[in-house]
N, C-alpha and C positions, 0 to 999 in steps of 0.2 A: 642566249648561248651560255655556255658555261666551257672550265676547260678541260680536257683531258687528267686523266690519276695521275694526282699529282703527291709524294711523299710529304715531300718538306716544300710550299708553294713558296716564291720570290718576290716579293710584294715591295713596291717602293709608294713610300707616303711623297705626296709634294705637298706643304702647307707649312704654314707660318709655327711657331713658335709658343709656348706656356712656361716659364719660368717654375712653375708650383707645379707643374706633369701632369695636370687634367686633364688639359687639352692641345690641338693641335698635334705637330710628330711624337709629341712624347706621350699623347694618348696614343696615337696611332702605332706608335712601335711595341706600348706596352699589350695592345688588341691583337696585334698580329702575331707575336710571340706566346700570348695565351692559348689563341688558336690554332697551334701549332705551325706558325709561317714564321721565315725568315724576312724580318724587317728592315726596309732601309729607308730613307729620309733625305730629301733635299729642301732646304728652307729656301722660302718663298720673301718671308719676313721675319725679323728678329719682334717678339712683341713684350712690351713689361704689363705683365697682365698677373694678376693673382685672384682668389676666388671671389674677390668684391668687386673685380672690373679689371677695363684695359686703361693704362697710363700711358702709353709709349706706344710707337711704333716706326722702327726703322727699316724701310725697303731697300735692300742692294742691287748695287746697278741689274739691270737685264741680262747685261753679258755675263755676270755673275753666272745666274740662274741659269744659262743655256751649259757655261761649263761645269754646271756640276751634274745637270741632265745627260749630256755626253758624256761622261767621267765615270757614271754608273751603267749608261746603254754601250758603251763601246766595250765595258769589260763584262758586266753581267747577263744570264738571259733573265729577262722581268716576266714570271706570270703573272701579277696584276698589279695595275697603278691604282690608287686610292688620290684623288686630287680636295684637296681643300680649301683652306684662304689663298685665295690668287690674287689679292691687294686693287691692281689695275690694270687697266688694257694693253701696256706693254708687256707683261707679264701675261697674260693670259695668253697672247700672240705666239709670243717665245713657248710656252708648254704644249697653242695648238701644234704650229708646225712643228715640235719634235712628237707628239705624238701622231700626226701624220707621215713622219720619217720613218720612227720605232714600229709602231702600228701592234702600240703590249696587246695579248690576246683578249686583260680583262682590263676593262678602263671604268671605274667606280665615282663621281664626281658628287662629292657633298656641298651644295651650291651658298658659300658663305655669303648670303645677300643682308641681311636682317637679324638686326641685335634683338635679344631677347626682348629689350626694351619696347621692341618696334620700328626702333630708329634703321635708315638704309644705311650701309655701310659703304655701298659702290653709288661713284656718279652715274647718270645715266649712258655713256660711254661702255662705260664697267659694265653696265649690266647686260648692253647688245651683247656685250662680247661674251658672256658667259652665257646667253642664251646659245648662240653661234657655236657654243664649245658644247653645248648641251648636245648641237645634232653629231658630235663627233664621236662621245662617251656609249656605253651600253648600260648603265642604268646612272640615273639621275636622282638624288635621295635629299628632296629640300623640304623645308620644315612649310606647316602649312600658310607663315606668310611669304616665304618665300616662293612656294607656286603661285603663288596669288599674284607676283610679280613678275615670274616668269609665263603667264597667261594674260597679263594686263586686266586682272580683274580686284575686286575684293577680299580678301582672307575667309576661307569659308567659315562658316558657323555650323556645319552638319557634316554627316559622314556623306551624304548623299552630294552636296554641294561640292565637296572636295572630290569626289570619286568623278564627278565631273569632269573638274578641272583639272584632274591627272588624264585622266585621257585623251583631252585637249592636247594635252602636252604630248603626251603620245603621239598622238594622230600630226601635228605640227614638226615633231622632230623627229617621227622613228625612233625614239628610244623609249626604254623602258621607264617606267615610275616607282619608287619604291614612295606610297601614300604613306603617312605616319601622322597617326590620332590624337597624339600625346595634348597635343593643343587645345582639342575637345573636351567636351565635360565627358563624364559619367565612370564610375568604376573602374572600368574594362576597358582598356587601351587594344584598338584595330590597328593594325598595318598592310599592306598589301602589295604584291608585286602585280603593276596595271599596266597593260596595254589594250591596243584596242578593241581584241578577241576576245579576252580574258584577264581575270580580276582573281589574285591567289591571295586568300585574305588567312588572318592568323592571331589569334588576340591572346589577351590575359589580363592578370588586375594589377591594376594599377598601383605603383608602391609612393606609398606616404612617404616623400622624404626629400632634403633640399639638397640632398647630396647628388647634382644631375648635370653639371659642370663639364662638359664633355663629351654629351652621350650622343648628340649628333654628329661625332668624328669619329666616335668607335663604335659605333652603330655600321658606316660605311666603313670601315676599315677591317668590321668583323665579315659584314657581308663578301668583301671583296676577298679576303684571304679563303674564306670557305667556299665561294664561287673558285677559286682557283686550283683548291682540290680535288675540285669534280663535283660538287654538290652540285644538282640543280637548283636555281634562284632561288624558288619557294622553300626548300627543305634547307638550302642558305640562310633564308630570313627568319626559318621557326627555330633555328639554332642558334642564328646570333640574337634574336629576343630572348630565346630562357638565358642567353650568359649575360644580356644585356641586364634585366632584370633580375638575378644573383647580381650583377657587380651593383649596381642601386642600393639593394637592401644592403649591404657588407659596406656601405660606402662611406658610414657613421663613424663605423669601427674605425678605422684610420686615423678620425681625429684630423685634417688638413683643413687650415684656414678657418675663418671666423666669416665667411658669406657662404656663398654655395658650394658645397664642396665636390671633390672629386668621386669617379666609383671605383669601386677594387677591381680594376682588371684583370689582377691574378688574384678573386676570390677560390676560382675552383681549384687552384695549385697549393694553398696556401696549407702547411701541414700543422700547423698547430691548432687549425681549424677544427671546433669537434667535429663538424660535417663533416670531415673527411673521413673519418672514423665512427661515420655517425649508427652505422649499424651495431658494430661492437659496444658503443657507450648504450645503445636500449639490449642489448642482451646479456651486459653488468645488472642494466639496471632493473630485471626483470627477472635475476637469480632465481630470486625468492619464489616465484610462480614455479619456476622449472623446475625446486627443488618437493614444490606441492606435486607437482606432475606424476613426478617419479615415485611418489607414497600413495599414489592412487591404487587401487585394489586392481583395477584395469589394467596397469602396467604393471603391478606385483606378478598377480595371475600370466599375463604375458612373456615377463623374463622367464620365470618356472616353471612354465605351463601348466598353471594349476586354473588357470581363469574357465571360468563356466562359459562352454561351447554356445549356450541360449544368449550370454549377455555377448559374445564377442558377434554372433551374428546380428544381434540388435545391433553393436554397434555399426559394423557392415553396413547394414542398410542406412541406417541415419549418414553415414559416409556416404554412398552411393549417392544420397541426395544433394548434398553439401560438395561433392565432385563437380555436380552438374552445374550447378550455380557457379562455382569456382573458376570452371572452365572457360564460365560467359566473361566473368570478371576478367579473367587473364586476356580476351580477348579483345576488352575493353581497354587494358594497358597495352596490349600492342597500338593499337590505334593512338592513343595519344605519346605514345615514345617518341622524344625529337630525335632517334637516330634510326637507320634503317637494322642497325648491329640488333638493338632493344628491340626495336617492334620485330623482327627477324624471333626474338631468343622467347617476349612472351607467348606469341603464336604459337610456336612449338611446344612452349608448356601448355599452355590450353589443349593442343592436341592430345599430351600425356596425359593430365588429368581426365579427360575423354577412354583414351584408352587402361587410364589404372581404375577406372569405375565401371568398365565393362569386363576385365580380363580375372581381376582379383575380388573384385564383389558379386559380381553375375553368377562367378563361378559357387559361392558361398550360401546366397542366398535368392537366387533364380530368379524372375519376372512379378512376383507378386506387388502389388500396388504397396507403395508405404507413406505412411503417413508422418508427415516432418515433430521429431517431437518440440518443445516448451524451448528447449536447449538451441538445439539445431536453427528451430526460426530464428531466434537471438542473434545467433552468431550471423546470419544468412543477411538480415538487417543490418546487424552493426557493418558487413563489407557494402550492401549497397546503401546504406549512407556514406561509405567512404567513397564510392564512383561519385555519388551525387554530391561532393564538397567539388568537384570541378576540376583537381589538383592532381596531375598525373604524379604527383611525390606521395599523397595520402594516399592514392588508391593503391600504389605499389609497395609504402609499408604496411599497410593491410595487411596484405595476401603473402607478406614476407614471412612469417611465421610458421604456414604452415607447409612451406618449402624447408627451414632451420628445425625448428622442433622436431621433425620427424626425422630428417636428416640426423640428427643429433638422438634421438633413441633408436635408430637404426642401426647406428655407429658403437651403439653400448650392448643395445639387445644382441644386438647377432653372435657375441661372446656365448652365450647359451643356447646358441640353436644348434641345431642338427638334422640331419635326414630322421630322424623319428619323431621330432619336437612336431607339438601339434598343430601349433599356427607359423609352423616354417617358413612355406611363400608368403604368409605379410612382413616376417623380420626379414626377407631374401629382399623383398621388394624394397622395403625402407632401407637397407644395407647396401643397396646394388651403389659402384662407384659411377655410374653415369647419373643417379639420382644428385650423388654427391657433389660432383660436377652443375648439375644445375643450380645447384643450391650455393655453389661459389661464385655461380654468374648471377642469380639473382641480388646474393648480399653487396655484389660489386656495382650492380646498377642500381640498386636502392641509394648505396652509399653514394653514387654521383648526382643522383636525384635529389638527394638534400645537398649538396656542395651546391648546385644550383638554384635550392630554396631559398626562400628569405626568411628571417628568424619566425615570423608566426606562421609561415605555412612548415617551419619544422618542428613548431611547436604544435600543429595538427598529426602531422606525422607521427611525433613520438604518442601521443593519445591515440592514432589509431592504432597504431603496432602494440601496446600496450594493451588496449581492449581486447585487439583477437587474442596475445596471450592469453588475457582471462578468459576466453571464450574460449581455448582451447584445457585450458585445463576445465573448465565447468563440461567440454565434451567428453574428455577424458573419465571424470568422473561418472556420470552420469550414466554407462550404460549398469556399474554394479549399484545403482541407488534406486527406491523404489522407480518405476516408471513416472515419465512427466510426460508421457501422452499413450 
């Protein structure tokens, strides 16, 4: 289930305590505030804990804890509870029966059984009771020793072992699984929302880094705020993984503690970020290309209309070609877009480049077969090596270029067009303000695509967007230079 559109969702954390903000409410408030929810917090336990361990821990009475449940349900409406360290079985009792009272729409439960170490945390008591609490919740999000104790088995060693034992889990309590790989070897970190029907799996690679302090409490605390917007689970969990993984990579940056450190929950907000800016800083840094561009004979000929009608229909075609491919590509970035806005906006583009290689080049240079020149293969390789790097950031600074470039000599050219100019509908076409409009949404979503990269895949990024530059002005060029095919 998920809940109704929701603006601003109501999210109350219940869990314990972090002095240093990694974790517990104070990861949980800074998740829920990044992902646009209003966060609230009732402590479970006060803990003295900082990035190299827990020292302390004081639990307040249970009546405590029931008034400050009441104190927040009596005045607030909750769209979703995120539950965390519940300490022990009078505490867990006190959270079931008010959630049996309350009955919040979204109840998220990150089952704090097992310290990284391995060590239990809950007597055995503790841990009935959090199974007990597990048939209550709508998804259940425990690390892979902690299924392993909530099925009475052994900690899996495999994806398959473990996709098991969520199911189990499923099938035993009616609730949901949220599987999480982290624990596994290999590369490419799996996740998955399980039940017994159906297995909604979702991966990516895995980031180098000891900065992870947390990331089972804003892992559920992301999911449960964007479940409570309305997202369905699945497209829930592939959006709190890419923010999960930005706050990871950015997690260094901060500089907190001298053990495992925390991750930047507000990496994607943070404006001093050059990601945030990251489009404009590769189109400073690629001046130089665009000022090649513009002293092409190709665009001399274009603003004046002095260009040879032979070389502009060669180029035509090589375009047509380069459309088509283009279009596949765009296609391919809708598909991996973690939001439905993005895969909604590349779709549409794909459709345009479909239609600007049928309306504006067919018209020019009609059905005859062509043949891709030296140039064109070039460029058509370097983007599908950028699909094939895996990286929905690389493949949509790719293909960012030749949305801006053109945008950008459309913007200049059209100053000398007219009803007589000779290649009118191609500066009309590149000029048009809906073009321009695309090309505000693309530089917007690239630029969110790297906020939520981590530094070497924005180090790929700026390489690929950099290359198609050059592949655009070698296109550029190349219809007045002898032929290369």
């Amino acid at each position: 289930m998920s809940a109704g559109l929701v603006d601003v969702p109501r999210v109350l954390s219940i869990a314990g305590t972090d002095p240093t903000g990694g974790a517990g409410i104070h990861a949980d408030l800074k998740t829920i505030g990044a992902l646009g929810g209003y966060g609230m917090a009732v402590v479970t336990a006060l803990v003295a804990q900082n990035t190299q361990g827990v020292r302390a821990v004081h639990v307040p009475d249970a009546r405590f804890l029931r008034e400050q449940l009441d104190a927040v349900s009596d005045d607030v409406h909750i769209d979703a509870v995120k539950l965390g360290m519940l300490h022990s079985t009078p505490l867990i009792d006190v959270v079931t029966a008010w959630l049996d009272r309350v009955e919040p729409p979204i109840v998220v439960l990150d089952p704090v059984m097992v310290a990284t170490s391995g060590d239990r945390l809950l007597d055995t008591e503790a841990e009935e009771a959090i199974w007990r609490l597990t048939t209550r919740v709508h998804l259940v999000t425990p690390n892979l020793p902690e299924l392993a104790v909530l099925v009475g088995g052994a900690p899996a060693d495999s994806w398959e072992t473990a996709l098991d034992q969520a199911r189990r889990l499923n099938r035993d309590t009616g609730t949901m699984v949220l599987l999480k790989g982290g624990h596994l070897d290999g590369d490419q970190v799996t996740d998955a929302i399980v039940t017994t029907d159906s297995v909604a799996e979702t991966s990516g690679a895995r980031i180098d880094s000891t900065n992870t302090h947390g990331t089972g409490c804003s892992l559920s605390s992301a999911i449960a705020t964007l479940a409570a917007s309305g997202h369905p689970w699945p497209i829930a969990l592939e959006r709190s993984k890419t923010w999960l993984t930005g706050a990871i990579a950015h997690g260094a940056a901060l500089g907190v503690g001298r053990g495992n450190g925390p991750i930047d929950h507000l990496h994607e907000l943070r404006p001093h970020l050059a990601a945030v800016r990251w489009c404009e800083s590769r189109w400073n840094a690629t001046t130089a290309v665009r000022e090649q561009v513009d002293l092409t004979r190709f665009v001399s000929g274009l603003r004046n209309g002095t260009l040879d009608r032979a070389d502009f229909t060669w180029y035509l075609a090589q375009d047509a070609l380069y459309l088509r491919e283009y279009s596949r590509l765009l296609s391919m970035a809708s598909v991996r877009a973690p939001s439905s806005a993005d895969q909604a906006f590349w779709a549409a583009s794909a459709v345009a480049a479909l239609a600007e290689e049928e309306s504006l080049h067919r018209s020019h240079i009609g059905d005859d077969p062509i043949t891709p020149s030296d140039t064109t293969r070039r460029y058509l390789d370097h983007l599908r090596d950028a699909a094939a790097d895996g990286s929905y950031g690389v493949l949509v600074a790719a293909v960012l270029p030749c949305f801006w470039l053109y945008a950008d000599l459309g913007s200049r050219l059209v100053e000398s067009d007219g009803p007589d100019h000779p290649f009118h509908d191609w500066l009309q076409a590149y000029a048009d303000p809906a073009f321009a409009e695309a090309t505000r949404q693309a530089i917007e979503v690239v630029d969110t695509a790297a906020a939520a990269a981590g530094a070497d895949e924005r180090h790929r990024m700026a390489e690929a967007f950099d290359r198609s530059m050059a592949d655009e002005l070698a296109f550029f060029a190349a219809p007045t230079r002898p032929r290369d095919a």
